[in-house]
C-alpha positions as CSV (number, residue, x, y, z in Angstrom):
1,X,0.0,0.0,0.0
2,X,2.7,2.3,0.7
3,X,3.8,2.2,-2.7
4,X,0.5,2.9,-4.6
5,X,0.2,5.6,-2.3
6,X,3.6,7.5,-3.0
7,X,2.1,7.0,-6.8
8,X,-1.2,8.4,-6.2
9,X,0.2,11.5,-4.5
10,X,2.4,12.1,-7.5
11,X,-0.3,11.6,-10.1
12,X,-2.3,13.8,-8.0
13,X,0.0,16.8,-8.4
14,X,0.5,16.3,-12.3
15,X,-3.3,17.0,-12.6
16,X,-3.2,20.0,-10.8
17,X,0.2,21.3,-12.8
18,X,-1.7,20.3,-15.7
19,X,-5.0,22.2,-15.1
20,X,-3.3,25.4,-13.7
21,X,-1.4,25.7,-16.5
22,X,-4.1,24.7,-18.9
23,X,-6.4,28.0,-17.2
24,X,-3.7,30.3,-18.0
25,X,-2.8,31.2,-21.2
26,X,1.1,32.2,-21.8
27,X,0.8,35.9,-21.7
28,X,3.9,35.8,-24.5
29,X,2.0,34.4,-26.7
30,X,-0.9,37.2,-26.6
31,X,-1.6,38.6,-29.6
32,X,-2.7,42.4,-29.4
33,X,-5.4,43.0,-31.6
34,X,-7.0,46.5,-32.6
35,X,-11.0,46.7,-32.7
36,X,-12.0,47.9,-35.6
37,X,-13.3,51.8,-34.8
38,X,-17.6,51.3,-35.8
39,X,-19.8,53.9,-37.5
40,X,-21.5,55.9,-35.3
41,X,-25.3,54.0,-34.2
42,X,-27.9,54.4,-31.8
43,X,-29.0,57.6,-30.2
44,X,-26.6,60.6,-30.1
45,X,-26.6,63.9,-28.6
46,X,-25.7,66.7,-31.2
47,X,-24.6,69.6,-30.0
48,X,-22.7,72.2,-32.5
49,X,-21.8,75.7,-32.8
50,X,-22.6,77.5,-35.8
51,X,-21.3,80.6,-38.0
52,X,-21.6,81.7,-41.9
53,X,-24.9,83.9,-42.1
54,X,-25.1,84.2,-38.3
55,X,-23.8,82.8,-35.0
56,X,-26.1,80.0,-33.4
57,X,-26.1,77.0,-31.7
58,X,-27.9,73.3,-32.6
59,X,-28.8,70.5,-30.0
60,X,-31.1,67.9,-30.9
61,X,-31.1,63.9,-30.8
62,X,-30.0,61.7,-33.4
63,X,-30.8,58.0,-33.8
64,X,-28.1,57.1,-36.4
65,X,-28.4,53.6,-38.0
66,X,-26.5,52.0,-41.2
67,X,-28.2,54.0,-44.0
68,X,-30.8,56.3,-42.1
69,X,-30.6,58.6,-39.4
70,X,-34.1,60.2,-38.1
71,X,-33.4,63.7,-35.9
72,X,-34.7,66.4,-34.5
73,X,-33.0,69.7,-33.7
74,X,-33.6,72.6,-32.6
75,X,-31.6,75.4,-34.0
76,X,-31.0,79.0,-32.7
77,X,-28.9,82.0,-34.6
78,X,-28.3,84.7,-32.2
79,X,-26.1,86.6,-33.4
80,X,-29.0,89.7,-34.9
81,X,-29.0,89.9,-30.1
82,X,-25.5,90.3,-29.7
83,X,-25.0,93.6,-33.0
84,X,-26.9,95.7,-34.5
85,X,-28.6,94.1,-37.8
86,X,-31.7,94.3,-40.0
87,X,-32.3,90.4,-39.2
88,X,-34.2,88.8,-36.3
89,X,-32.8,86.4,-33.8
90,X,-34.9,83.0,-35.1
91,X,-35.2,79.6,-33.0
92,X,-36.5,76.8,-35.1
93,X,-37.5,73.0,-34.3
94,X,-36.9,70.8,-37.2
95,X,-37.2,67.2,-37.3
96,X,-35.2,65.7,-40.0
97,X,-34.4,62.5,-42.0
98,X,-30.7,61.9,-43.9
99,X,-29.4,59.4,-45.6
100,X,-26.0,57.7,-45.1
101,X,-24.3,57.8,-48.4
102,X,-21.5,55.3,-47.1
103,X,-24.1,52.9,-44.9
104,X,-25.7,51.6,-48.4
105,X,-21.6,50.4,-48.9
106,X,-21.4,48.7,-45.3
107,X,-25.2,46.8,-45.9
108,X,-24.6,45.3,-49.3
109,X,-21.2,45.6,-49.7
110,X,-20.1,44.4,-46.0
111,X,-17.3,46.8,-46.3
112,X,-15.5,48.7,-43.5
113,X,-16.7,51.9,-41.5
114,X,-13.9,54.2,-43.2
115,X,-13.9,56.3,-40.5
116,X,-16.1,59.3,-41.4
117,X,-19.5,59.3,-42.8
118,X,-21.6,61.6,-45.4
119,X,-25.6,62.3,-44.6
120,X,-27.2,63.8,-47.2
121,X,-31.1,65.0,-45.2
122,X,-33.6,67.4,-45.4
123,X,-35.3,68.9,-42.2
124,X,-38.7,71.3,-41.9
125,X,-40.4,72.5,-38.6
126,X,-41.9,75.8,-37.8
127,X,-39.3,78.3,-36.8
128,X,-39.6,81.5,-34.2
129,X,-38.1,84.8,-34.9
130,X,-38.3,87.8,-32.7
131,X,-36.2,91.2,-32.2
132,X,-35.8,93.4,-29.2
133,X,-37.8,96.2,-30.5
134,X,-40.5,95.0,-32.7
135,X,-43.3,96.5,-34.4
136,X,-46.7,95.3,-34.2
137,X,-46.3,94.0,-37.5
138,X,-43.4,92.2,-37.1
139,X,-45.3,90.8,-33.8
140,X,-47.9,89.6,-36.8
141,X,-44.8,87.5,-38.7
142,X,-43.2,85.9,-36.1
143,X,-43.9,81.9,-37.2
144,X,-42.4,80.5,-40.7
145,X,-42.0,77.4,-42.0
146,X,-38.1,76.4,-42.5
147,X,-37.1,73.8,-44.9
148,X,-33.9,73.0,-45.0
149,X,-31.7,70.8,-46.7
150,X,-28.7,69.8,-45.1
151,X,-25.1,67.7,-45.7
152,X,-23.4,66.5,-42.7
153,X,-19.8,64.7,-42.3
154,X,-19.3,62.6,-39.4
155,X,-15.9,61.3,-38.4
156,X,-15.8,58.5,-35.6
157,X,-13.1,59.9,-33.1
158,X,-14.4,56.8,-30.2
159,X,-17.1,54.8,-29.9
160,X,-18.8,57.3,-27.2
161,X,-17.8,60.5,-29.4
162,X,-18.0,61.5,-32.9
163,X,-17.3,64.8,-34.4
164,X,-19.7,66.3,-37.5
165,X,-19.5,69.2,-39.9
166,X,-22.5,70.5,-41.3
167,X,-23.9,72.7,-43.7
168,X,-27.6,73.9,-44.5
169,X,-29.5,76.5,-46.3
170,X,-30.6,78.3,-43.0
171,X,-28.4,80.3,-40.7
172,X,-26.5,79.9,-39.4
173,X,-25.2,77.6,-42.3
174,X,-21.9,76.0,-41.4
175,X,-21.8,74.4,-38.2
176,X,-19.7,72.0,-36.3
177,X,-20.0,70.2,-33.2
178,X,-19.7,66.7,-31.7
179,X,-22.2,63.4,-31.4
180,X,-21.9,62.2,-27.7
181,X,-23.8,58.5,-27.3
182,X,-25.9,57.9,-24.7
């Protein structure tokens, strides 16, 4: 007995050598890989500053997908508050649909995110505009109906952030500004 024991012990502590170092994978032999960096998808935040006809701000929510996004904004130019200007300060809430010129690649095509992306969209909403000394007229054509068609580039910097430059028909025309997922 005392020999099949001195055996058994031994055999006992090559199974656990073997299974400990079957758990953990030589670290050497690792091999790094980089993910991929993923169109933007899902819901985003926009916010964006704007200039080129006026000076304005945008923030709205964006629910980009692979050849669609659907939106809504609300976009403000401000600058007729801040200078003397025949124009009037306008706020205008415009919900939007683009289409993703490089998402139609990435369906059918089952190509890689290049790391920007092109919308091509048109928005319309009702839009707001009022001056600090208005007439009673001017009181009388505050509402208009904006149309506005817009192209957008978005540029993946993370997978939380994205960075976009756009440019519409309404001031303020060029703006630029950043999609933060949530």
């Amino acid at each position: 007995m005392p020999v099949s024991a001195g055996k058994g012990r031994y055999g006992l502590w090559a199974i656990l050598l073997v299974a400990f170092f079957s758990m953990h994978p030589a670290s050497a032999q690792e091999v790094e890989r980089e993910i991929p960096l993923a169109a933007p998808w899902g819901t985003h935040i926009q916010v964006a500053v704007g200039t080129l006809g006026g000076n304005g701000l945008q923030m709205g929510i964006v629910s980009a997908r692979t050849v669609y996004t659907r939106e809504v904004m609300v976009l403000a130019d401000l600058d007729p508050l801040g200078r003397e200007t025949d124009r009037r300060a306008r706020i205008v809430l415009m919900p939007a649909i683009s289409l993703r010129m490089f998402g139609f690649e990435r369906l059918i095509g089952g190509a890689a995110y290049r790391g920007f992306d092109v919308d091509l969209g048109l928005r319309a909403g009702p839009g707001l505009s009022f001056d600090t000394d208005e007439t009673v007229e001017e009181r009388n054509r505050r509402f208009e109906l904006v149309i506005e068609p817009f192209l957008r580039l978005t540029a993946a910097q993370v997978r939380q952030l994205a960075w976009m430059l756009e440019i519409g028909s309404t001031r303020p025309a060029l703006r630029f500004g950043v999609w933060i997922r949530y």
